[in-house]
N, C-alpha and C positions, 0 to 999 in steps of 0.2 A: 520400493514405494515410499518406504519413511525418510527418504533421501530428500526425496522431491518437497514433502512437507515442512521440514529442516529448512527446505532452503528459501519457502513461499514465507514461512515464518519470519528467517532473517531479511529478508527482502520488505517484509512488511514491516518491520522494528524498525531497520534502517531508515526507510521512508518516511515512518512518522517522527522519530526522533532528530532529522533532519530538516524535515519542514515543521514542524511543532514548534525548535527552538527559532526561529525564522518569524512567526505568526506571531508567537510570545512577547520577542523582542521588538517589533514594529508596532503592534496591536491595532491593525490594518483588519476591519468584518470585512473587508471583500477577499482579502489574502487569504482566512482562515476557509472561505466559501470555495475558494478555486482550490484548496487544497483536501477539506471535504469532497469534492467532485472526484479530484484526483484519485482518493481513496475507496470510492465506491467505484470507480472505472478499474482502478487496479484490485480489485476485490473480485469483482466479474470474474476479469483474465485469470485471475488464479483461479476461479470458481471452474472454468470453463477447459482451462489446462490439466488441472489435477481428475479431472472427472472422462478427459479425453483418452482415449485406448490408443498405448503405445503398442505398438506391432515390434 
């Protein structure tokens, strides 16, 4: 189980550390709104993955 959260963790680092510098560098408000969206849609999934009963 603490595998699963390791790696929802690095997934969510990588994401934001990748689109942040992105957002930063351009300073584009519609950029940083699609990539807010992006975050709370990938927040869900994790939400919804890690809560899901693996058989």
């Amino acid at each position: 189980m603490g595998m699963k959260y390791l790696a929802a963790a690095i997934a969510v680092g990588l994401f934001l550390v990748f689109n942040v510098a992105i957002a930063w560098k351009l300073k584009q408000v519609s950029l940083s709104i699609v990539i807010l969206i992006g975050l709370v849609l990938m927040a869900a999934d994790l939400y919804q993955s890690l809560k899901a009963r693996v058989d």
